[in-house]
N, C-alpha and C positions, 0 to 999 in steps of 0.2 A: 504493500500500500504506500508505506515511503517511498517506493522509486516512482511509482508514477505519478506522485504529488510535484517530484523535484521533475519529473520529465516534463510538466506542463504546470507553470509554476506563474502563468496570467493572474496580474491581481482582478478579484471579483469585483466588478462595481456595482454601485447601490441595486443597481433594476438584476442582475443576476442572483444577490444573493438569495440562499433558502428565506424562506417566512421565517418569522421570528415566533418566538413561542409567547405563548400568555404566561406562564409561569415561571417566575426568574430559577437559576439553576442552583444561584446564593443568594441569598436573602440576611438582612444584618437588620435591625432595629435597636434603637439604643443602648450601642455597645460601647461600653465605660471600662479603662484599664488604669488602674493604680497600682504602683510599686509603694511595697513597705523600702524605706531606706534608715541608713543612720543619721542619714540628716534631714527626715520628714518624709510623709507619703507623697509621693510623685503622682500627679493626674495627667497619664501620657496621651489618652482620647477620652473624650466629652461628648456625647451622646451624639455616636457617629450609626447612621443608618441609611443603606443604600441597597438596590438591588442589581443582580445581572442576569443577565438573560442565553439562553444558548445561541453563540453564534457572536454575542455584542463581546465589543472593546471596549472595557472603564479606564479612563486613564486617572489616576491618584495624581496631583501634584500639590509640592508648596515645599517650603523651606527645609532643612534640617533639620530635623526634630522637632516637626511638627506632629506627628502620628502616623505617618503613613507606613512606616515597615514595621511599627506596634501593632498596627489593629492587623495587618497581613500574616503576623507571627499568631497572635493570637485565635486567631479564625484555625490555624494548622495546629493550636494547644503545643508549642513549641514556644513560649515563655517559661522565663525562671521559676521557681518555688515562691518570691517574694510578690509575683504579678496573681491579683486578684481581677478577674474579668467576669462582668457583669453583662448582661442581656436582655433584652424584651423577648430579643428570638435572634437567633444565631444559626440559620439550617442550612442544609448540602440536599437538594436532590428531595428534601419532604423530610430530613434524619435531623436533629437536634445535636447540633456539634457538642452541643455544649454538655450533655448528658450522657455522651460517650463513654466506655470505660476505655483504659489506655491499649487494649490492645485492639481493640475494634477499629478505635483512630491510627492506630497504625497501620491498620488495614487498607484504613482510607487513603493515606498519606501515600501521594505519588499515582494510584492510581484511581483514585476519584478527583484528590484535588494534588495537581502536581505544583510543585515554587522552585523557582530559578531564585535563588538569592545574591545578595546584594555582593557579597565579596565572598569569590570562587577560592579563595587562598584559604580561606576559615571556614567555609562550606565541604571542601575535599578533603578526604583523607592523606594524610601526606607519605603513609606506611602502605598503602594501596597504589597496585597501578591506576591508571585512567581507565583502560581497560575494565578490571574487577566491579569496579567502582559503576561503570555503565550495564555490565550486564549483572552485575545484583539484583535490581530492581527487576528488570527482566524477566529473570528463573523465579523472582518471589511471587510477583502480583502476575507473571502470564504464565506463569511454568512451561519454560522453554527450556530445554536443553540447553549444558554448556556452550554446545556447537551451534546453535542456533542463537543462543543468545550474542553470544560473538559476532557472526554475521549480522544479524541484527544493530550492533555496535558501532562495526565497522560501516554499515550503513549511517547510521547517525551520524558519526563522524565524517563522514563526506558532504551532509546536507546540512554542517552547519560551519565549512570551508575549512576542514582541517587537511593543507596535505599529508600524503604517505602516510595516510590511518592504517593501515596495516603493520608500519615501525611504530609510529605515535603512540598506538593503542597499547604498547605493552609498556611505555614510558612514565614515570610518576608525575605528579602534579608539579614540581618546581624545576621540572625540565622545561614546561612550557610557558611560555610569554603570556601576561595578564590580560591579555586581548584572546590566546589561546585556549586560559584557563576557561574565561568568561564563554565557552564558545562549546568549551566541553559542558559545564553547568546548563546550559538552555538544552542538548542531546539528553542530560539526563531528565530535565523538567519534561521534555516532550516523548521521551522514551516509552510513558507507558499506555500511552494516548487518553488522557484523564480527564472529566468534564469540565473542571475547571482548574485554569492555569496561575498561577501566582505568578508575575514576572518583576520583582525586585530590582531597578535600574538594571535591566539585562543586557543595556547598551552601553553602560558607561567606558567600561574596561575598550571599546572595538571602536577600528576604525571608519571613515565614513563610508566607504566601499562595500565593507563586511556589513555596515550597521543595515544597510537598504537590503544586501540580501536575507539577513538572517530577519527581518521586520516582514518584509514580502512576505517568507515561509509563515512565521507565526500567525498571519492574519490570514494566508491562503487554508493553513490549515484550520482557525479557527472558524473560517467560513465556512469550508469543506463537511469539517468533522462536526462542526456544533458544539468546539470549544468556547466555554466565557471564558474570554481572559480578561484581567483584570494586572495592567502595568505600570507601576509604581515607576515617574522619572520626572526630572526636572528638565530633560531636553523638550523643552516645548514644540521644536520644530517637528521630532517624532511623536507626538499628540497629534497637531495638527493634521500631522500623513496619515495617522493609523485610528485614532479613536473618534468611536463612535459619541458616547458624551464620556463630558469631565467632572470629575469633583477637585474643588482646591481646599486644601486644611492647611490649617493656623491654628499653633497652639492649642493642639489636639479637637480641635471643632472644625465643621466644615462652612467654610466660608459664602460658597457660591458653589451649585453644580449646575448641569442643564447638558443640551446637542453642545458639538463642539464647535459649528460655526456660531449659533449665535454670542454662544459666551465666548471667541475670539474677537468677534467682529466688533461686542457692544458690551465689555464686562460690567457688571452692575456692583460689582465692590472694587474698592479703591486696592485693596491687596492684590488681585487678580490683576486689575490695570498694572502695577506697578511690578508684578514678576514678566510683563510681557514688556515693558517698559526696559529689562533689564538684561535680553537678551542680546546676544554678542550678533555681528552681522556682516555680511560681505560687502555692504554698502556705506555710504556715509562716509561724514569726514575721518580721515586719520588725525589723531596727535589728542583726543579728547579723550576723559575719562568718561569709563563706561558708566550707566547709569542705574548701577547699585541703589539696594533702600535702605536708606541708614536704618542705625540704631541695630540693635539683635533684638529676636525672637523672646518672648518673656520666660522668665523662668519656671518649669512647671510644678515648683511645689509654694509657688507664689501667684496663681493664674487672678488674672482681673474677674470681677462678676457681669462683665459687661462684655465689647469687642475685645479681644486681646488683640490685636493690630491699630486699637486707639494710640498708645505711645509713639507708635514711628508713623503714624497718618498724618500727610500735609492737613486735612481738611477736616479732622475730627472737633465734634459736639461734645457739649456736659451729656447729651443721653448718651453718647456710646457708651458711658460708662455703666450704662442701667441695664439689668439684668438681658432685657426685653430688645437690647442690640445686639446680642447673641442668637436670635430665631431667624430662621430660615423663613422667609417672605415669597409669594409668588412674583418677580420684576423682570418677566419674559424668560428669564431662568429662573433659578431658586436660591435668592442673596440672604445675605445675613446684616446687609449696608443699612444702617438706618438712611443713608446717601443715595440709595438708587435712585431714586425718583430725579434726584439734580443728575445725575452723571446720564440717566436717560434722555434728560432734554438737556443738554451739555454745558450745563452751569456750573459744573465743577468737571475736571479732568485731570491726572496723574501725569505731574510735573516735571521736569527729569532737574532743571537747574544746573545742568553738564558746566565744567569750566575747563578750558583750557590746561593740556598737559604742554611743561615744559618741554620744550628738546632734548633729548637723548645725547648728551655729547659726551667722548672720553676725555677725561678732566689731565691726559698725556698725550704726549708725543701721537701722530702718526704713527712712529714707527716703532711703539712701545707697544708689546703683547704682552699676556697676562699667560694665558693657557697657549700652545699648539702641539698640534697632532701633525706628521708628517711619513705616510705607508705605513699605517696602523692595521695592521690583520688582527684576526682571532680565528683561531679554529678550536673547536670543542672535539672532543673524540665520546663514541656514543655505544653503548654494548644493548647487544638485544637478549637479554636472559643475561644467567648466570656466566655461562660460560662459554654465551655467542660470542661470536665474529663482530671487531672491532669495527667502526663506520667512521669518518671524517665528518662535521661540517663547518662550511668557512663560516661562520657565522659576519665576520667583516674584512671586506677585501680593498687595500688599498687607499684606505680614509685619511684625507689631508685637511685639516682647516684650522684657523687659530681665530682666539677670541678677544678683545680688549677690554679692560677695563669701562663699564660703564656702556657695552657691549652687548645684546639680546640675541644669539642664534637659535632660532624657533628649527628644530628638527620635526619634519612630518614624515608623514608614510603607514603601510601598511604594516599590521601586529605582524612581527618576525624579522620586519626590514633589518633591525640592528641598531634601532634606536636606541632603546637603552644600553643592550652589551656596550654602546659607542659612551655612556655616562657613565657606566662603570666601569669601563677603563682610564677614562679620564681622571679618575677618582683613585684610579689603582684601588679599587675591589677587584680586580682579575688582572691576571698575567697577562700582556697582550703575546702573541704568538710573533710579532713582527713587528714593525715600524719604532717611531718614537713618540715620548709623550715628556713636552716640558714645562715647568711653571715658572715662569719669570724667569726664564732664561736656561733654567736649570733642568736636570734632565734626570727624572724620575723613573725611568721606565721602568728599571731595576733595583730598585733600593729596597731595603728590608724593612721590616714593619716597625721596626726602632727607629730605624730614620723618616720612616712615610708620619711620624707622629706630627713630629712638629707642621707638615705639609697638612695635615687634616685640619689643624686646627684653623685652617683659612680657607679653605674648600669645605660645603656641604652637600647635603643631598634630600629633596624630596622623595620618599620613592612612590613609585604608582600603588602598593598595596601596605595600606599606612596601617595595617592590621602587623602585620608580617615583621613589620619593622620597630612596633611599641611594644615592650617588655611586659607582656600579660599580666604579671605578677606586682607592676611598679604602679602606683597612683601616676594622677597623670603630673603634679606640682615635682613628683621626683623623679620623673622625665625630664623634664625641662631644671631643675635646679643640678643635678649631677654631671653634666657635662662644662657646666659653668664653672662648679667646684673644681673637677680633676683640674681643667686647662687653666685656673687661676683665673679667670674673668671677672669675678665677683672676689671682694674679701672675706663675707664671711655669709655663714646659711641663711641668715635673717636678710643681707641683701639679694641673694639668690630669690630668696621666695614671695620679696617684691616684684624683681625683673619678673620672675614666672608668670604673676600676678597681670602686668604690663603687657605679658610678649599675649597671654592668653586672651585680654581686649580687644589688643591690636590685630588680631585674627576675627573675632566677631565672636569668641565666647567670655562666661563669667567666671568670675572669680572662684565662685563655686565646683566646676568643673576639675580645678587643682586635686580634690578631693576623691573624685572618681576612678575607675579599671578603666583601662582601653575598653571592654566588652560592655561597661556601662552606657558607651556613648555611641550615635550612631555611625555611620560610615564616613559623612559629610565633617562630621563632627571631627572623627580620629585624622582626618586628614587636615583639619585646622591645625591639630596640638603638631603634626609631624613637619605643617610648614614655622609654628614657634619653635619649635627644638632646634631647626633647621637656623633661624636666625639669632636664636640664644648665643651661638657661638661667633656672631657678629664677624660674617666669614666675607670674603674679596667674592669668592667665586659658587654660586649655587649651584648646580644641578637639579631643574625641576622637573620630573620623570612623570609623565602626567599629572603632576601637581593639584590641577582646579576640575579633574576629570570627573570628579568623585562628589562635586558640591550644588548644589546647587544653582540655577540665574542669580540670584540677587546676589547672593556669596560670593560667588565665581566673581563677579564686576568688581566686589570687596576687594577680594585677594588679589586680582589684578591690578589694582590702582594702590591695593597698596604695594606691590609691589613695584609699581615703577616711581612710587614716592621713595620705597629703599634704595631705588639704586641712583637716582636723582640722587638722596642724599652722603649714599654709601660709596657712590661710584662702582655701584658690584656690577658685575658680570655674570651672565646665566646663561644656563644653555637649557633652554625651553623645550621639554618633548613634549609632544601631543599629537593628537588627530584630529581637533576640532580647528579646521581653519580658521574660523571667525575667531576665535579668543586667539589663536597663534596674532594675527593681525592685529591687534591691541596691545603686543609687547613687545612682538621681535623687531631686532632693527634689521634684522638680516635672516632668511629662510631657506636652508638646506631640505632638499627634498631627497629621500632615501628609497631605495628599491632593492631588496634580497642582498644585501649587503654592500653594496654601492651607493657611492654619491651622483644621481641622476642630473639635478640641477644646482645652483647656486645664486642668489640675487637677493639685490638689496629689498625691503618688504613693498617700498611703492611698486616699483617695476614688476616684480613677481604677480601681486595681486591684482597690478594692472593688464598682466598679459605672460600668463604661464607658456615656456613655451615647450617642455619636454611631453612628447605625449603623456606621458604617466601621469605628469603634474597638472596639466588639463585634465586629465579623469577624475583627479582627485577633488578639485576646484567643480569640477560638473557634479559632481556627487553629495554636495550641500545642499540640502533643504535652503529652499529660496523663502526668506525669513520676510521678506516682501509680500508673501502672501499668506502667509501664518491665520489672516483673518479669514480670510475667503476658503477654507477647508481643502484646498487643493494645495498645497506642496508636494512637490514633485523632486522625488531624488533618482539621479542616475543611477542606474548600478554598472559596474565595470566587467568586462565581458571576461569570462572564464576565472577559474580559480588561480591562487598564488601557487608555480610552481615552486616544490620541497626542494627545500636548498642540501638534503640529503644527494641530488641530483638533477642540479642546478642545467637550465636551457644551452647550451652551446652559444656562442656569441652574445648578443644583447639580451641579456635577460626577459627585458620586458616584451619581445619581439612575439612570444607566445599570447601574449591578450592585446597587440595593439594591429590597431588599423591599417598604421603606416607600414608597418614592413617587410621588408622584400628578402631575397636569397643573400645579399650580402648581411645585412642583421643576424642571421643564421651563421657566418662565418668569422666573422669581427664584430671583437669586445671593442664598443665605442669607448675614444679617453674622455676625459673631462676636461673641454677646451672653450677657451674664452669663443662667445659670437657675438655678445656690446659689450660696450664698457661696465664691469664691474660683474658681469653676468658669465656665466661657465654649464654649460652643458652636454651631455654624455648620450651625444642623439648620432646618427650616422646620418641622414634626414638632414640634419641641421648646421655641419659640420663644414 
């Protein structure tokens, strides 16, 4: 049934799809979650109540920590001991989740209701192949044979673009890339064909190419099959593609739901206005700050009785603070605004108040570098079993570039290009297999981890799975204070545990936050504390490894502007990974595009965005949701024609010559170099050359 889904793989449009049923397939009414903690009950959702239907797309959005992967968690009874969840009605299918005994819901779990969760690093077994791990579910809830459920696997791993799934498959989780990871997680969500789907930011980790196919599938098969899904993200431009209606929560309550165009077109609450107010975009001028919503989200064992989005509202009344600004109202959608009525007849409207970003200049020489990399390889060596046969892969072949002080190289590309391995090299976390790598002159490539000390203490790193990289067992105040102490930065604990206090602000959380686990806080969340830790060491040079991937709009605008107020003021230097174009364009000064371990293009950020010219980096650039129409229900993304060849067994000549348009018999025979065709500009096209 999978292969002939992926053989004809047309998305369904409206007049095509099956009828829709009368009876939703989930059903929630006044679902309330409170945590006991040591420092007060936490109210993490607030009489949250929606239904879905077989067949329909819910799309969840709003901030970090707002509710949305609380009440998701709890629907699956996959909350702690300390969460007390409450219901009017909570059902699956006509069954009473909530009255389940635990092994009946584990019955249910995966195949009635499948979840793709939010971080593939803490969702996978790290002791299990990828493999094991996909056909468990398999042999339990369809009883298939080992050899069937394998095939079956290795199925799923093709239709959610992993190459050489047959090597892959028997590989462990932290062999693969977080775009990878994320890609195995959605295989096993849809592995057991379940009626309804949980999808927990299952786009965040991938990039724009993968994002359109893997979104395709899910909706093709939710049409198909008569899956509800129901996908928790803050990418609004994949709402707009994919979902049927929205709900938006704040402060564990839901703000505004309704169909997804009229609540893009015309939002009836001023929070709604202002997360679409905050998205990053391929248009518009360059050099301004994006337009974030101040302030943070309230604390939730302190909630208002009234709106909780009165604090950071341009426009708010003495009544929002009254109970009765909290109820869901009928105002062509379903608001919670005591404001709809003005913003309906456009007397009031969500302001952005943008000002000017200064210029990016290095505060040295021309001819003064910070970081450079000059025939930088890496090859990995790979066993299949215990006591298979050894494999090669290049993972980066012949990478050259240097970085300046006060200096932004936005790295893009597809999960596997060698994005990151190219930040952890730079960093010396891994041996590089070849080239050089120096920091101010100086030439680290090889120095032992005594001497790489004092070199850390000026280089940082975001990484893309901020799970992975905070000490489970640490609060999160002695994360950020212990690395101040060892390096001497601070004199003494008491000023440590101010800066903490300070670095935790300046990212968009509370003081309160010091006191929590990593696993207390959400994803969006852990990925704030990993960019303070990052700047606690008050370093020259970042590494941001998908850094803002993981956060929300309005966050995401945060931590972007605050970072280019860091390096405005720090003169730092960063080397920006990511996949979302539009946010790359709001910080880099300069954009390397990457493909299977090469550098394809190189240019400065106006020229690039004004006129890509590597075919790849055209696909990439076409493959954006056009945020231009975000209101109008039509956004329209590319997708990029054929899968990434495995770099286990990489194309002959130009890499990319297998999925592009342009290429001929020479592409097949010669590796394009990387040579200037404008000033400032270097491309690796044979086409172009």
């Amino acid at each position: 049934m999978l292969n002939e889904l992926a053989e004809d793989r047309t998305a369904v449009s409206a007049g095509e799809r099956p009828a829709a049923s009368d009876t939703p397939v989930l059903s929630v009414r006044n679902m309330n979650v409170r945590f006991t903690t040591e420092g007060g009950d936490v109210q993490a959702v607030r009489g949250l109540s929606y239904d879905v239907y077989p067949g329909e797309i819910l799309a969840i959005v709003g901030e970090s920590g707002s509710g949305k992967s609380v009440s998701s968690l709890a629907i699956m009874r996959l909350l702690a001991d300390n969460a007390k969840v409450t219901a009017d009605r909570m059902a699956f299918d006509g069954v009473d989740l909530l009255g389940l005994s635990r092994a009946d819901m584990r019955a249910l779990r995966g195949k009635g209701i499948g979840m793709i969760f939010q971080d593939p690093m803490m969702a996978l077994n790290p002791v299990m192949t990828v493999g094991e791990q996909l056909t468990e579910p398999l042999r339990i809830h369809l009883g298939l044979t080992p050899a069937a459920a394998r095939e079956r696997a290795l199925e799923l791993l093709g239709l959610v673009g992993i190459p050489d799934a047959s090597t892959r498959i028997d590989q462990y989780p932290h062999q693969f890339s977080g775009g990878m990871r994320q890609r195995v997680m959605i295989a096993i969500g849809l592995s057991c064909h379940p009626k309804v789907l949980i999808a927990d930011e299952p786009t965040t980790a991938l990039d724009v190419t993968i994002q359109a196919q893997i979104l395709d599938l899910m909706q093709d098969l939710c049409h198909r099959l008569q899956i509800a899904l129901v996908i928790i993200t803050h990418n609004l431009g994949v709402v707009a593609r994919y979902a049927d209606r929205v709900l938006v929560m704040y402060g564990g309550r839901v703000m505004e739901q309704g169909a997804c165009r009229p609540l893009f077109q015309s939002p009836r609450h001023l929070y709604t206005a202002g997360l679409l107010a905050s998205v990053s975009t391929l248009e518009g001028p360059l050099g301004r700050r994006l337009a974030g919503i101040e302030g943070t989200p309230p604390s939730p064992t302190d909630l208002p009785p009234g709106c909780p989005f009165a604090p950071r509202c341009m426009h708010a009344l003495p009544a929002c603070a009254q109970a009765s600004a909290a109820r869901l109202t009928d105002v062509g959608t379903m608001s919670a605004c005591v404001r709809a009525d003005d913003m309906a007849a456009g007397r009031i409207r969500w302001t952005t108040g943008l000002a000017e970003l200064p210029a990016v200049a290095p505060a040295v020489r021309d001819g003064d570098v910070l970081v450079e990399v000059s025939g930088l390889q890496k090859t990995f060596a790979l066993k299949k079993g215990l006591f298979g046969a050894q494999r090669q892969v290049q993972a980066l072949r012949d990478v050259s570039l240097s970085i300046r002080p006060g200096e932004t190289i936005g790295v893009v590309g597809e999960s596997g290009c060698g994005k990151s391995t190219l930040g952890r090299l730079l960093l010396r976390l891994d041996e590089p297999s070849g080239g050089q790598v120096r920091f101010r002159g100086e030439d680290i490539t090889h120095r032992g981890d005594r001497a790489l000390r004092a070199f850390r203490r000026h280089t940082q790193v975001v990484f893309q799975d901020p799970y992975s990289s905070l000490n489970p067992r640490q609060r999160i105040g002695s994360i950020l204070t212990e690395p101040m102490l060892v390096h001497g930065i601070v004199a003494s604990r008491a000023e440590a545990r101010a800066e903490a206090v300070r670095l935790l602000q300046e990212v968009g959380l509370r003081a309160e936050h010091a006191e929590r686990y990593p696993h207390q806080l959400s994803g969006g969340q852990r990925q704030r504390v990993a960019i303070a830790r990052a700047l606690a060491m008050r370093p020259e040079f970042i590494v941001c490894d998908e850094a803002v991937s993981a956060l929300d709009v309005s966050v995401q605008a945060q931590v972007v502007n605050l970072l280019a107020d860091l390096q405005e003021r720090m003169n730092l230097a960063y080397l920006f990974i990511g996949h979302d174009l539009a946010v790359v364009r709001q910080i880099a000064t300069k954009v390397v595009v990457m493909y299977l371990g090469r550098i394809v293009e190189v240019a400065d950020r106006d020229s690039f965005y004004a006129q890509p010219l590597h075919p790849y980096a055209q696909v990439l650039m076409a493959a954006v949701p056009s945020t231009e129409q975000i209101g109008m229900g039509t956004v329209q993304a590319q997708a990029i024609r054929g899968e990434p060849p495995s770099p286990l067994s990489p194309p002959s000549g130009c890499a990319f010559r297998t999925r592009c348009s342009m290429a001929t018999d020479e592409c097949a025979r010669t590796v394009p170099e990387l040579r200037p065709v404008a000033p400032g500009r270097l491309v690796a096209c044979l086409k172009l050359a």
